[in-house]
C-alpha positions as a Markdown table, in Angstrom:
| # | Residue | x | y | z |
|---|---|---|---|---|
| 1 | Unk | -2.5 | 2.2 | 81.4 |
| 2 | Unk | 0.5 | 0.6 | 79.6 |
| 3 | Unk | -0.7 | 1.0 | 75.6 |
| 4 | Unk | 1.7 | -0.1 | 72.7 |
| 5 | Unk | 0.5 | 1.3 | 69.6 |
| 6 | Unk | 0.5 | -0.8 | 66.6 |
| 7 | Unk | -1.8 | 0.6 | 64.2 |
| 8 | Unk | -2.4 | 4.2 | 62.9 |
| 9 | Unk | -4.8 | 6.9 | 64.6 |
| 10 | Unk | -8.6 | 7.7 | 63.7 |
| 11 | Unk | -7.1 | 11.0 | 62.8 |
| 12 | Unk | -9.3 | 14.3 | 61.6 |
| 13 | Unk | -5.5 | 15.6 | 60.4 |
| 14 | Unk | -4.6 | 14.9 | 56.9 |
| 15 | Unk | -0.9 | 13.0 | 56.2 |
| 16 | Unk | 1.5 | 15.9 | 55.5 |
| 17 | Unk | 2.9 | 17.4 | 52.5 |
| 18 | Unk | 6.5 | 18.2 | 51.1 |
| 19 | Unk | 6.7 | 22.1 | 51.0 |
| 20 | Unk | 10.9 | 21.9 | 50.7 |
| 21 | Unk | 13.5 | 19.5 | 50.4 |
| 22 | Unk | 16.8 | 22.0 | 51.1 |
| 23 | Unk | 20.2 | 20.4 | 50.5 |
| 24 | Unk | 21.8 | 21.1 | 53.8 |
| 25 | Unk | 25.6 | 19.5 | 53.7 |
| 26 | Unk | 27.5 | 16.3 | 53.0 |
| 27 | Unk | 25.5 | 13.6 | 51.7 |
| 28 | Unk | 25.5 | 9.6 | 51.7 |
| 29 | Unk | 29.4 | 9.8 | 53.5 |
| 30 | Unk | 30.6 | 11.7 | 50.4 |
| 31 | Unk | 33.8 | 13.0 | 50.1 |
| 32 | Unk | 32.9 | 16.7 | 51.3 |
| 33 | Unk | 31.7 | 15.3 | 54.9 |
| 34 | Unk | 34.4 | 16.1 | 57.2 |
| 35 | Unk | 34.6 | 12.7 | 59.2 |
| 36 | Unk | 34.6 | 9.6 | 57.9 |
| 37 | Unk | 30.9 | 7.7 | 59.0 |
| 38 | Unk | 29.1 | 11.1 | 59.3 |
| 39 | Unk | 26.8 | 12.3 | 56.6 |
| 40 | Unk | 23.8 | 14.5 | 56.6 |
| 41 | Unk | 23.1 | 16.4 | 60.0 |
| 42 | Unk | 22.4 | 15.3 | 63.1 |
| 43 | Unk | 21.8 | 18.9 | 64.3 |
| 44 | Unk | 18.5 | 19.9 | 65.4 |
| 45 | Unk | 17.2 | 23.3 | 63.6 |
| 46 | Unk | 16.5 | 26.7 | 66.1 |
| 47 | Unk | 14.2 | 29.2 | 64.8 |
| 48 | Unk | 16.1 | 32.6 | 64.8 |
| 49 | Unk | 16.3 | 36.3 | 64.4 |
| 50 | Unk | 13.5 | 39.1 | 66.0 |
| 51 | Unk | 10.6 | 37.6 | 63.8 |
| 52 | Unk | 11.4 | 33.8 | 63.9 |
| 53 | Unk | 11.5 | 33.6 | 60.0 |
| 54 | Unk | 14.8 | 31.9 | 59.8 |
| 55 | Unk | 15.8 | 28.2 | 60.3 |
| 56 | Unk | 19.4 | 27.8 | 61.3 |
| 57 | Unk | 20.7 | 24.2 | 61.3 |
| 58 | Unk | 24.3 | 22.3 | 61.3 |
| 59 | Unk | 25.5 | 19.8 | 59.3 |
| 60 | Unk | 28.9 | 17.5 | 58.6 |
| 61 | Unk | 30.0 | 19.4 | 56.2 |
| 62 | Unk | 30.9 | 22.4 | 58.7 |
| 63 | Unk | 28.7 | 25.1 | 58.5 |
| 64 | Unk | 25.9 | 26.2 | 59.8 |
| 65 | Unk | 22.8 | 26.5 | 57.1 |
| 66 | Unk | 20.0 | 29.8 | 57.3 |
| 67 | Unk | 17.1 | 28.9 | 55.8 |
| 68 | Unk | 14.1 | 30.9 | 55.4 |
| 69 | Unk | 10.9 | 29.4 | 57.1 |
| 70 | Unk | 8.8 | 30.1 | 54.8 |
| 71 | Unk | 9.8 | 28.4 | 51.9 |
| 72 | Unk | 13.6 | 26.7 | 53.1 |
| 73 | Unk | 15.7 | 29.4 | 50.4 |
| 74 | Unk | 19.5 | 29.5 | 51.8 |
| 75 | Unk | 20.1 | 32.6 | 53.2 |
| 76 | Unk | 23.5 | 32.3 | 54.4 |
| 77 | Unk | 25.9 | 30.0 | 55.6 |
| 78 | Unk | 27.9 | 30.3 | 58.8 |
| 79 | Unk | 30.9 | 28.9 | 60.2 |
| 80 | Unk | 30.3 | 25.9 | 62.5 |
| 81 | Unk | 28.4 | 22.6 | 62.1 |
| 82 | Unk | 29.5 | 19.0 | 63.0 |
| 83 | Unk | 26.2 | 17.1 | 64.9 |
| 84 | Unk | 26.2 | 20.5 | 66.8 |
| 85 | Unk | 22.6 | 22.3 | 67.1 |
| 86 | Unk | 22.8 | 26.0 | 67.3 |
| 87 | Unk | 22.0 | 27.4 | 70.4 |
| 88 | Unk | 19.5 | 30.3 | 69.8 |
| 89 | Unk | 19.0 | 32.5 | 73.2 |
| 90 | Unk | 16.6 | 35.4 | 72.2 |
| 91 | Unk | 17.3 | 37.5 | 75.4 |
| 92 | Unk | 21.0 | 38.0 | 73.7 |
| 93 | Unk | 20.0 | 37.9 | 70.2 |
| 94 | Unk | 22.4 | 35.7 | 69.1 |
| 95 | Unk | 23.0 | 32.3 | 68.3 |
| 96 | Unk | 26.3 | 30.1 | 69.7 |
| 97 | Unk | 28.1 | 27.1 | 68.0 |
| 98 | Unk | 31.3 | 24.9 | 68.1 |
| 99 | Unk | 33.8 | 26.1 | 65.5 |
| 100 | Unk | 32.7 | 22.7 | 63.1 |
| 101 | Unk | 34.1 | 19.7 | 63.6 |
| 102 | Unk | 37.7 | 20.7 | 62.6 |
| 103 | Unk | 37.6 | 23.3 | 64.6 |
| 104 | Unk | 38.4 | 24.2 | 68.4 |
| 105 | Unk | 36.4 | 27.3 | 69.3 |
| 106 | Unk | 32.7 | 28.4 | 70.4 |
| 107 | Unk | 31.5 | 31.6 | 68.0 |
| 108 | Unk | 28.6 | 33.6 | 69.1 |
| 109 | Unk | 26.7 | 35.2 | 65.8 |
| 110 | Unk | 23.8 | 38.0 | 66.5 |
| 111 | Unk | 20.9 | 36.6 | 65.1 |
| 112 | Unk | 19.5 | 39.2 | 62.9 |
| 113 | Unk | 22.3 | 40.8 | 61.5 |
| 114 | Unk | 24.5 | 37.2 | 61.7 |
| 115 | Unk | 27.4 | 38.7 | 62.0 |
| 116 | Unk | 30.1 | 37.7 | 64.2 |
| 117 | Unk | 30.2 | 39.1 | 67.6 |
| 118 | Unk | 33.2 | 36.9 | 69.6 |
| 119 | Unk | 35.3 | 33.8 | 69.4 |
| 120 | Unk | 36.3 | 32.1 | 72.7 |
| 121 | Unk | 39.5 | 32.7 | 74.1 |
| 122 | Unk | 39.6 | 29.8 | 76.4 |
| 123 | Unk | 41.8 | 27.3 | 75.2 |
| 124 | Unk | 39.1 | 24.3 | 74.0 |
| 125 | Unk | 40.9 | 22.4 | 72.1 |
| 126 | Unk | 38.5 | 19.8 | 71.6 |
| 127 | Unk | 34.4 | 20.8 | 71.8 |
| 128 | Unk | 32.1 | 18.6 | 73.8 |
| 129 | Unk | 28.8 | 20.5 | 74.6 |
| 130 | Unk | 27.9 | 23.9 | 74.4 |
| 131 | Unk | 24.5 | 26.0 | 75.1 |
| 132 | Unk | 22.8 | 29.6 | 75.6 |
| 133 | Unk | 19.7 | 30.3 | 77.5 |
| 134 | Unk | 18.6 | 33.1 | 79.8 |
| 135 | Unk | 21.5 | 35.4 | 78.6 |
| 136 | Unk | 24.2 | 32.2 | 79.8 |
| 137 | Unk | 26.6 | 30.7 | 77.7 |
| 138 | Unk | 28.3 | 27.4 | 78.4 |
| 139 | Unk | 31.1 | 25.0 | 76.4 |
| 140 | Unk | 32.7 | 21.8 | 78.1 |
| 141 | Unk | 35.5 | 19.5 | 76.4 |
| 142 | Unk | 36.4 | 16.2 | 76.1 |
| 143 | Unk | 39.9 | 16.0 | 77.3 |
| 144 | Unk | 39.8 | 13.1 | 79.1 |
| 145 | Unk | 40.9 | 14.1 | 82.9 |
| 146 | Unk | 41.8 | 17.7 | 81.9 |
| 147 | Unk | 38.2 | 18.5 | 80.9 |
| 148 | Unk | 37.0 | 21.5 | 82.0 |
| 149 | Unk | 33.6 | 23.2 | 82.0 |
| 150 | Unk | 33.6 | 26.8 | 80.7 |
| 151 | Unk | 31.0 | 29.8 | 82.0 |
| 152 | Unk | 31.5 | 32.4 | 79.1 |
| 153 | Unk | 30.5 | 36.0 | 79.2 |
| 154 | Unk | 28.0 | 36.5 | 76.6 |
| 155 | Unk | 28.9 | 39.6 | 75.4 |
| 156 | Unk | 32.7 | 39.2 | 74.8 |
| 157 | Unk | 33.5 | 35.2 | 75.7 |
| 158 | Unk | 35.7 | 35.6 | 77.6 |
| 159 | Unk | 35.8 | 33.3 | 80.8 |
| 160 | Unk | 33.7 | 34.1 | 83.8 |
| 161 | Unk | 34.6 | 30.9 | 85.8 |
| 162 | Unk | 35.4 | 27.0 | 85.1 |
| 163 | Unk | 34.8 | 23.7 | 86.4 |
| 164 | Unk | 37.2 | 20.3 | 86.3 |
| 165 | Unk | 35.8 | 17.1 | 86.1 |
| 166 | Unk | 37.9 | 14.4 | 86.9 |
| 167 | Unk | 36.8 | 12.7 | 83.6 |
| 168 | Unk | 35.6 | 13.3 | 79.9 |
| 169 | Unk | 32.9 | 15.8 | 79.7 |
| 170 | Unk | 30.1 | 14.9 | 77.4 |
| 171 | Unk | 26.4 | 16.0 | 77.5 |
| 172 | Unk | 26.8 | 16.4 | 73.6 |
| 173 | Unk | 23.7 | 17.5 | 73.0 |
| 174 | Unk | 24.6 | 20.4 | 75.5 |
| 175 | Unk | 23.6 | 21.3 | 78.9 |
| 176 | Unk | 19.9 | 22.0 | 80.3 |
| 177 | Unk | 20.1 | 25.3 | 81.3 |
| 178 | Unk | 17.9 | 27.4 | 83.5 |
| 179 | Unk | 17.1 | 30.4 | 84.9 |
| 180 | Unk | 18.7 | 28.9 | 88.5 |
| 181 | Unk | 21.1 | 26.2 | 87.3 |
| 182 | Unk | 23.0 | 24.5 | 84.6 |
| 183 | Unk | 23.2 | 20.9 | 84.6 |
| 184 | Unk | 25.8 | 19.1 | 82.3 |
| 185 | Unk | 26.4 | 15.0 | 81.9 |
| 186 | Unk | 30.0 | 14.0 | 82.6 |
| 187 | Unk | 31.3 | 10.7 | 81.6 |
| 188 | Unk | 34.5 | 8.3 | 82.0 |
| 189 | Unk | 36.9 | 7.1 | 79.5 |
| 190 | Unk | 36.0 | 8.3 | 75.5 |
| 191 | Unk | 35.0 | 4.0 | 74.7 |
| 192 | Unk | 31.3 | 3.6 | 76.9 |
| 193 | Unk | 31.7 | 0.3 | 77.1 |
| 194 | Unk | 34.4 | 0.7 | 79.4 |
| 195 | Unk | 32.5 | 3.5 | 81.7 |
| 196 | Unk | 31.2 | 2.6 | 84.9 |
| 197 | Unk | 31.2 | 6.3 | 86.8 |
| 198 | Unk | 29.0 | 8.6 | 84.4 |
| 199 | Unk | 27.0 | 11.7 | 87.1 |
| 200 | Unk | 25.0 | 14.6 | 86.6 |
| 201 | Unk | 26.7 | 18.0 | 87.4 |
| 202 | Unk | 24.4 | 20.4 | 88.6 |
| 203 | Unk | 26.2 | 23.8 | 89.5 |
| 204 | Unk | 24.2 | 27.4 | 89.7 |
| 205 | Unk | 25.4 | 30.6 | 87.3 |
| 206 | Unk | 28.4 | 31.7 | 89.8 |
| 207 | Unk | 30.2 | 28.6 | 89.6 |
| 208 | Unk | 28.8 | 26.6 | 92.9 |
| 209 | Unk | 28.3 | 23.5 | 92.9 |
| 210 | Unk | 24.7 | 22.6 | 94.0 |
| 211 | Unk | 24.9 | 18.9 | 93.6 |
| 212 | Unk | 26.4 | 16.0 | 91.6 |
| 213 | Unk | 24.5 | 12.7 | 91.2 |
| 214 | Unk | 26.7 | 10.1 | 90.4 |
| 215 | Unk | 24.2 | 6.8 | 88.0 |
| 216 | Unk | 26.5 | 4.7 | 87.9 |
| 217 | Unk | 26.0 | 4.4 | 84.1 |
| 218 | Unk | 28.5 | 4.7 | 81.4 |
| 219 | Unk | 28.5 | 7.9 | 79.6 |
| 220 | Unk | 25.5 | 10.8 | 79.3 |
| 221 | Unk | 25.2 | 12.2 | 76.2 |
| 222 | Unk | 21.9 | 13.2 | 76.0 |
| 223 | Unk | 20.9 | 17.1 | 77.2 |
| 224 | Unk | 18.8 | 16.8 | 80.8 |
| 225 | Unk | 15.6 | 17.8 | 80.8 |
| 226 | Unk | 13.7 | 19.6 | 83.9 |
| 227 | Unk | 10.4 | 19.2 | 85.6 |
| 228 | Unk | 8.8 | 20.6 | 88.2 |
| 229 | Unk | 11.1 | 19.2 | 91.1 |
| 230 | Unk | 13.0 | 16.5 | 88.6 |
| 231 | Unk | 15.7 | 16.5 | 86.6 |
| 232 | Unk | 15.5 | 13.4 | 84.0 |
| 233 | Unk | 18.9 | 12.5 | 81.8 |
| 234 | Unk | 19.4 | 9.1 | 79.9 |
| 235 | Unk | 22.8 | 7.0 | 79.9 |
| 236 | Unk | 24.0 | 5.0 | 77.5 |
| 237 | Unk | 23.1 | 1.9 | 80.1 |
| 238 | Unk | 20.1 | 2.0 | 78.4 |
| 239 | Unk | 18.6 | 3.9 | 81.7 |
| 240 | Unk | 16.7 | 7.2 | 82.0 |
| 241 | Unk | 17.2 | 8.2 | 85.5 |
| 242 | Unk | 15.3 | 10.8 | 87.5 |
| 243 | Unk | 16.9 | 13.1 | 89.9 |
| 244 | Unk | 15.9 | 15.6 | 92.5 |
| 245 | Unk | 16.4 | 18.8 | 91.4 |
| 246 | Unk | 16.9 | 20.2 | 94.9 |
| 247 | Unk | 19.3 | 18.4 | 96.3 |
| 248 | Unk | 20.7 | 16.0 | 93.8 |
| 249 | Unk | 20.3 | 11.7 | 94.2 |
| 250 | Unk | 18.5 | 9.2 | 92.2 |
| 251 | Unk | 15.2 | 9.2 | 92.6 |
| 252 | Unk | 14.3 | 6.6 | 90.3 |
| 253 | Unk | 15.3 | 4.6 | 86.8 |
| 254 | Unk | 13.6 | 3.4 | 83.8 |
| 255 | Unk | 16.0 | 0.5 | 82.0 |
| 256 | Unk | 15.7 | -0.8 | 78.7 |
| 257 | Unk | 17.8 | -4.1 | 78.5 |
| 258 | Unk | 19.7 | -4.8 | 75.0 |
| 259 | Unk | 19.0 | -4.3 | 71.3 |
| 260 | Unk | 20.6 | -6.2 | 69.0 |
| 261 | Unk | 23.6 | -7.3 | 71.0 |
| 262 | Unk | 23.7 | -3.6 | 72.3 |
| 263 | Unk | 22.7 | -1.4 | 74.9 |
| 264 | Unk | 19.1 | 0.8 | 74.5 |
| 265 | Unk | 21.0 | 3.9 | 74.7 |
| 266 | Unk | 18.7 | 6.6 | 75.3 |
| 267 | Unk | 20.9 | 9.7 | 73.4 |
| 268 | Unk | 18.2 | 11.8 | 72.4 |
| 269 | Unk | 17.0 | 14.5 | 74.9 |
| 270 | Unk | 13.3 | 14.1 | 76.6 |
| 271 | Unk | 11.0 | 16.1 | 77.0 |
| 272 | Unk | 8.1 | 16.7 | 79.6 |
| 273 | Unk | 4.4 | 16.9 | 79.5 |
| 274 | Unk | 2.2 | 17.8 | 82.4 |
| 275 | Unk | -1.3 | 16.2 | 81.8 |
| 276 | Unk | -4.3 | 17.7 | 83.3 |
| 277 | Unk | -4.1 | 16.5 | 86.4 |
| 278 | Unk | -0.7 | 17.9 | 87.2 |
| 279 | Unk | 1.2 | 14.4 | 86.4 |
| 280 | Unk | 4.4 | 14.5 | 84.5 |
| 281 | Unk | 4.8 | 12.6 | 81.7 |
| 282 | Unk | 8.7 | 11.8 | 80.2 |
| 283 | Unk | 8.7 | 11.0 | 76.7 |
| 284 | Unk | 11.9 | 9.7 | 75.0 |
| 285 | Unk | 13.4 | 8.2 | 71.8 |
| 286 | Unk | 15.8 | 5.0 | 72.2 |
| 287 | Unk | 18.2 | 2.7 | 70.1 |
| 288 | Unk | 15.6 | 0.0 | 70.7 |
| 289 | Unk | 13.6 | 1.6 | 68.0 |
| 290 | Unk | 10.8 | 2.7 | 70.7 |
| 291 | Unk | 9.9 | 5.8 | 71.9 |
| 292 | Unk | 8.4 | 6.0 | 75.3 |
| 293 | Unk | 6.3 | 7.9 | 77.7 |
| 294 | Unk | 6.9 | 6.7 | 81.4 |
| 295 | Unk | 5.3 | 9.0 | 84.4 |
| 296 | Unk | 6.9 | 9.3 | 87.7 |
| 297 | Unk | 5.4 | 8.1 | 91.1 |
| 298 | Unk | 7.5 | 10.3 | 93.5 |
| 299 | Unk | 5.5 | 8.4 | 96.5 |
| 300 | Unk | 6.8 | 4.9 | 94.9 |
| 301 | Unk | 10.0 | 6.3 | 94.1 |
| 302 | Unk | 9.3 | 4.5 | 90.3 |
| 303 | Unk | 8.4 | 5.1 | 87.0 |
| 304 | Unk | 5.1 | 3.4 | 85.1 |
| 305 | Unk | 5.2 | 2.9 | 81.3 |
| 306 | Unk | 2.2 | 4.7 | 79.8 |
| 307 | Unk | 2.9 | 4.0 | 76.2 |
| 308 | Unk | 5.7 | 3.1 | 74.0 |
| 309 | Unk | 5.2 | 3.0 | 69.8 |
| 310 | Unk | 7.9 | 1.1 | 67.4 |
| 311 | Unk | 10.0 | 3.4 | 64.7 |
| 312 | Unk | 10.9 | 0.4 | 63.0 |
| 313 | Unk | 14.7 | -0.4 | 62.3 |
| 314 | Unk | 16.8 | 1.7 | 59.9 |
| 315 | Unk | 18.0 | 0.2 | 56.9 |
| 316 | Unk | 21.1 | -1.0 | 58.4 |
| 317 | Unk | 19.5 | -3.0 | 60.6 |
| 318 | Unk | 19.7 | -0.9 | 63.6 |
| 319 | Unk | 17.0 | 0.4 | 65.3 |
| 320 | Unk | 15.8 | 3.8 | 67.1 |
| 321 | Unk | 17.4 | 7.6 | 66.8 |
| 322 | Unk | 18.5 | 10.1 | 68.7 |
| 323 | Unk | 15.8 | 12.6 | 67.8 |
| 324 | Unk | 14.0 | 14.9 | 70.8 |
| 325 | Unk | 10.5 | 14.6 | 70.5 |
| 326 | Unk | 8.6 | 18.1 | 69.9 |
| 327 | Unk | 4.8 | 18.3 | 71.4 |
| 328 | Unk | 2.9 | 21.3 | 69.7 |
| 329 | Unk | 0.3 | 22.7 | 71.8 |
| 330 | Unk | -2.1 | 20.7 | 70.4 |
| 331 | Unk | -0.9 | 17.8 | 72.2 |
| 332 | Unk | 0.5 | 16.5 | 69.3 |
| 333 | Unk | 3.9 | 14.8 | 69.1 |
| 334 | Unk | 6.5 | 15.1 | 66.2 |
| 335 | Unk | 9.8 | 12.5 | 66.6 |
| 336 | Unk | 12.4 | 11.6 | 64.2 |
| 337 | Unk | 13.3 | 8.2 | 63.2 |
| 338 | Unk | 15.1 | 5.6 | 61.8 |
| 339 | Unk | 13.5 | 6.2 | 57.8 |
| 340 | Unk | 11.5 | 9.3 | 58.9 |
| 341 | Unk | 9.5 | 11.5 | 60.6 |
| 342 | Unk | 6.3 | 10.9 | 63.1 |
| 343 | Unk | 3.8 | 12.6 | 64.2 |
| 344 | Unk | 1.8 | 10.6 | 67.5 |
| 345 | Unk | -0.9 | 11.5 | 69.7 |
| 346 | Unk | 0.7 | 12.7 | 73.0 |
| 347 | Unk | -1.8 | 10.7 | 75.5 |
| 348 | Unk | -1.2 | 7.4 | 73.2 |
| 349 | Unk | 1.6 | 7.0 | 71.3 |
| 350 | Unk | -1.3 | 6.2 | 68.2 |
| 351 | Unk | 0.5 | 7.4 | 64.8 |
| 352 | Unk | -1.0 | 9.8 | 63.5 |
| 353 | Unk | 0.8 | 9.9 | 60.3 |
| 354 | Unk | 4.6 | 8.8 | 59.2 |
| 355 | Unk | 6.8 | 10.8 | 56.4 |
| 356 | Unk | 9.4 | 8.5 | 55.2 |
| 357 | Unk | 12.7 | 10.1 | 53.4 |
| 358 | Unk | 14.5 | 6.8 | 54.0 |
| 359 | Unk | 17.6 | 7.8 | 55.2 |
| 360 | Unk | 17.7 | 8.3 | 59.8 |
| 361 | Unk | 16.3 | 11.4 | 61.1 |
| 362 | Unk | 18.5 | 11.7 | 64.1 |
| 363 | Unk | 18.0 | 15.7 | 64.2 |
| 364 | Unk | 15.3 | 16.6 | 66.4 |
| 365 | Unk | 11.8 | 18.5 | 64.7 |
| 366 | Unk | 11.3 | 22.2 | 65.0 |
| 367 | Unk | 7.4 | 23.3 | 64.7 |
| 368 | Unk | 6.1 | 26.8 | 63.8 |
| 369 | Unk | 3.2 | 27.8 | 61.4 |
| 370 | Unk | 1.9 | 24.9 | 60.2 |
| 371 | Unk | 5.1 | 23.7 | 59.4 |
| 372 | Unk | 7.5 | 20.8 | 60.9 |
| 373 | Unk | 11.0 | 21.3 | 59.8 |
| 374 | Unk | 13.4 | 18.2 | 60.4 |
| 375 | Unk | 17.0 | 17.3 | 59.0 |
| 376 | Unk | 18.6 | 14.0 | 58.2 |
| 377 | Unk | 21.7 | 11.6 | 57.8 |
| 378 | Unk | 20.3 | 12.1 | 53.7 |
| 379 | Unk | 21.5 | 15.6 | 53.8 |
| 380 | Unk | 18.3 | 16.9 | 53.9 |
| 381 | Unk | 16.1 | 19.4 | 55.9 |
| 382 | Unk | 12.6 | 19.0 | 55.0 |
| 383 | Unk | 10.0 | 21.2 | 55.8 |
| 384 | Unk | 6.3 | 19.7 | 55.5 |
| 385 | Unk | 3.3 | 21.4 | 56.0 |
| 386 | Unk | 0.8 | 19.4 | 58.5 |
| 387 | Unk | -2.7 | 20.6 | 60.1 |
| 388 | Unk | -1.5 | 19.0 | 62.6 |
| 389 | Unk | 0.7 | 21.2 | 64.5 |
């Protein structure tokens, strides 16, 4: 059933509580951010290290901030940053970033120890995407038709083997990775307005292309997400498409129309929840202000809208983030937004509760023991403490 929630949740969970408020880089477009427009982070935090009781996140000021989880204490501070989110692949121990925003180079950190272990020599000169997973390390550029694709070796970084695409590589929020395949977004020319030919790379860990899947949108940003025999990836069309996994080819999109003169863009990664009865449910975050949970009708080749709930609009008049949602095992949903952070029932899209800090939460939440740790464009990270994780 199509539900929009408009009201708050009969809810046995209490509304959370501020445990930490951590200072985490450049705020309110200050003078120590190191691009002009970006304040705060954008990156989305990774629990690290053997026992999981450290928080590293990214911010514009271009580092990368360790936290403890227990109470948000800085522990360190690494070289990296930007809108990046370190990449945290506990087979390898160790955690991978871009080189910060002025910089040009992927560095791989073990985890527990965080020193240094490598620094690319592959000649990025200008970072796109990177990610770890299942012991692979990836990094793509934006070079317009010189980009390239990198497969680094994950104990030294050096090159194992690269792909061209005949246009900017983006897939900013980095590549979905798995134990059979990495998938990365490719785009056209650097303005999206102008794009007409973004596709879905989908190539296995020697270097073979399996399949690419061209949308016919205008850039892909957002990380793809995998379901049982679906990819899903959103454009900035304002479309979520859904491809097979197999053997590549649209199976089906979701479009939003225009926001504010704009396009929905759906930037944010999705995630996937199998109900009950085996059904997969996407769930998303959009420009529009929404976030949505659409299922897939493989039979129909066609999605169905099971719920959306309104953020509200930022305080700049736009509306929406780029946040991935986080669903705890309780079934229970935590999202950024544009002047906070939500927490929704998973089936409904009912609030539950909302924590507002006032300033976008385009990072994407990170559960673990009771707590919800999130940062945003305030220069925040905020860890709260909720029974309902």
């Amino acid at each position: 059933a199509f539900f929009i929630a408009s009201s708050v949740a009969s809810s046995p969970f209490p509304a959370p509580e501020l445990l930490s408020k951590v200072t985490v880089g450049c705020h309110h477009w200050g003078k120590d951010c190191l691009v002009p427009g970006f304040t705060g982070t954008d990156s989305s935090p990774s629990l690290i290290g053997e026992n999981l009781d450290r928080v590293a996140i990214g911010s514009y000021d271009g580092s990368i901030h360790i936290l403890s989880s227990q109470d948000g204490d800085q522990l360190a501070l690494l070289e990296g940053g930007g809108e990046d989110s370190p990449s945290y692949d506990p087979q390898t121990s160790s955690i991978t970033v871009w080189g910060g925003l002025k910089g040009s180079t992927i560095i791989n950190y073990n985890s527990d120890s965080l020193e240094e272990n490598w620094r690319t020599d592959v000649p990025i000169s200008n970072v796109a995407t990177s990610g770890s997973g299942f012991g692979y390390i990836y990094a793509g550029t934006a070079e317009g038709a010189s980009s390239t694709f990198y497969s680094l070796d994950s104990k030294t970084g050096a090159t194992k083997w690269s792909y061209s695409a005949s246009s900017e590589m983006w897939g900013t929020l980095g590549p979905l990775i798995t134990p059979a395949m990495v998938c990365v977004g490719v785009g056209g020319d650097a303005n999206f307005l102008l794009n007409k030919d973004s596709k879905l790379v989908c190539l296995d860990h020697n270097g073979t292309t399996l399949h690419e899947t061209e949308t016919g949108g205008r850039q892909i940003q957002s990380r793809p997400s995998a379901g049982k025999s679906v990819i899903y990836v959103g454009d900035y069309d304002s479309c979520l498409y859904a491809v097979d996994k197999e053997v590549g080819g649209v199976i089906a999109k979701y479009c939003l129309g225009r926001f504010g003169g704009y396009n929905s863009v759906i930037e944010g990664t999705s995630v996937v929840v199998t109900d009950g009865d085996g059904q997969e449910h996407v769930i998303f975050d959009s420009w529009d202000g929404n976030i949505y949970s659409l299922s897939l009708s493989l039979d129909e080749a066609n999605f169905k809208v099971d719920w959306k709930t309104n953020l509200g609009d930022s305080k700049f008049g736009g509306g929406g983030a780029a946040s991935t949602p986080f669903v705890s095992k309780n079934e229970v949903l935590f999202v950024g937004g544009p002047t906070g952070v939500w927490s929704l029932k998973v089936e409904t899209g009912e609030v539950i509760w909302f924590y507002e800090t006032g300033e976008q939460c385009g990072s994407s939440p990170t559960v673990w023991d009771g707590k919800v740790g999130i940062g945003c464009e305030d220069g925040y990270f905020y860890i709260l403490t909720t029974e309902a994780c």
